[in-house]
C-alpha positions, 0 to 999 in steps of 0.5 A, a space after each residue: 752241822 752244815 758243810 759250809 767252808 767260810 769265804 776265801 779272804 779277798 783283799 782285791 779291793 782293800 785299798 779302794 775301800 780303805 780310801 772310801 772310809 777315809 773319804 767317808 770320815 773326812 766328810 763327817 768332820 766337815 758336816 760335824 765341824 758346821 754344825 757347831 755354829 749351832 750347838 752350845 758349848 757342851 755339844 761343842 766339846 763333844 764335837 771335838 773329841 769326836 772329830 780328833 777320835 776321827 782323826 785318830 781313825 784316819 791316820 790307822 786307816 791311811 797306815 792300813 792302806 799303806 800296808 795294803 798297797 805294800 802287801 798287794 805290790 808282793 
């Protein structure tokens, strides 16, 4: 067994990660919202239950950033 302690929990920077994914997956539905010009109707029906999976991410995300702020304002 070694005498290592685990890293302190640092939420400094949550919120700006947090907006960063939120950015992130935005961008990904864009880019996969364009490449349905090209795919046949199976790839499309993919596209989109990925895209509203997204959109469901987005939204937990947003609410975390909205705990986070809370959270940093105490």
């Amino acid at each position: 067994m070694s005498n290592q302690r685990p890293k302190p929990d640092d939420r400094s920077d949550n919120v700006e990660k947090l907006k960063d994914m939120v950015q992130n997956t935005i961008g990904n539905i864009e880019a996969a919202e364009e490449t349905m010009g090209f795919a046949n109707e199976k790839e499309r029906v993919a596209i989109k239950a990925k895209n509203a999976r997204r959109e469901e991410s987005i939204e937990g995300m947003r609410s975390e950033i909205r705990d986070e702020a809370a959270a940093r304002k105490k």
